[in-house]
Structures are given as structure tokens and as C-alpha cells.
N, C-alpha and C positions, 0 to 999 in steps of 0.2 A: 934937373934932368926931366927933359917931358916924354910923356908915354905917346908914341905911337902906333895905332891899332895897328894900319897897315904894313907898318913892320913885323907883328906880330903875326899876322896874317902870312905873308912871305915867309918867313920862319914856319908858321905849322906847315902850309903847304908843302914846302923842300922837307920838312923830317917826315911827310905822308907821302914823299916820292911823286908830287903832284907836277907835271910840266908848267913854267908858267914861259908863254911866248913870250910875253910884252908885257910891260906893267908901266903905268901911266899915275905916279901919286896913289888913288885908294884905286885903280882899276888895273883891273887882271884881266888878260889873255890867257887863258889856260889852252890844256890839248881836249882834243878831241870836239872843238867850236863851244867849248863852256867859256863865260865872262861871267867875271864876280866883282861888286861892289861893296867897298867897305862905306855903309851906310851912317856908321856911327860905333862906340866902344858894341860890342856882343851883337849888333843887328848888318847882317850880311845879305847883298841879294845875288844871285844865281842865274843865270840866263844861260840859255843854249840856242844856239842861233840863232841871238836876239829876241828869244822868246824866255821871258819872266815865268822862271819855272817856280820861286818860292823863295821867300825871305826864311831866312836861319838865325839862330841867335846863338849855337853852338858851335864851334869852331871844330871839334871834333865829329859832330853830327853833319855837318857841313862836308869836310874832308872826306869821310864814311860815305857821301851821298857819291861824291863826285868819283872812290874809287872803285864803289859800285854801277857807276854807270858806266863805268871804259872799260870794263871788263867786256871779253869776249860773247861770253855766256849769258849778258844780260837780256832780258825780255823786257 
């Protein structure tokens, strides 16, 4: 059996309630105009409106960014 990250990816995101529009292989559509790329096993990149906001290697730190930025209240 082989590991795919992307899978694993899709899986954390749906248990962090995370929308994903479209998924394309390692690429994500999220809400709120995020796009995320599974770069390789633990290295993830993040975009928002097409803008490379920061590569991640946490998948939890990752989720955590993303639920923090669609919050209402974010600055």
C-alpha cells in the first residue's frame, strides 16, 4: 500500500471543517480564495489569491493558519 500525502491532506482538512472547492491531484481550492499545494510528504504551500503566502511543514499549523484567517474577527 502506498502513502499519499494528498490524501492525508483531505483528511486533515474535512476533520478541521476546512471547505475544499475543487481538488485537482496535490491541489486545493479551499474557501475563502486560499489554494494549497502539497509540495512533497510534510512541505505544503498556501496561497491566497494567488499570492504565496508561506510554505508549511505542519499540517496542523497549516489548518490552524487557515482557520484563523476565515474568521470574522481576523485583522
Amino acid at each position: 500500500m502506498t502513502y499519499d500525502e494528498s490524501d492525508f491532506v483531505a483528511y486533515a482538512l474535512k476533520q478541521m471543517e476546512i471547505t475544499v472547492i475543487k481538488r485537482e491531484g496535490k491541489y486545493f481550492d479551499l474557501e475563502n480564495g486560499f489554494s494549497l499545494e502539497v509540495e512533497q510528504r510534510e512541505l505544503y504551500k498556501i496561497s491566497h489569491d494567488g499570492l504565496v503566502i508561506s510554505p508549511f511543514d505542519d499540517i496542523g499549523k497549516l489548518c490552524t493558519f487557515i482557520k484563523n484567517a476565515t474568521r470574522p474577527d481576523f485583522q
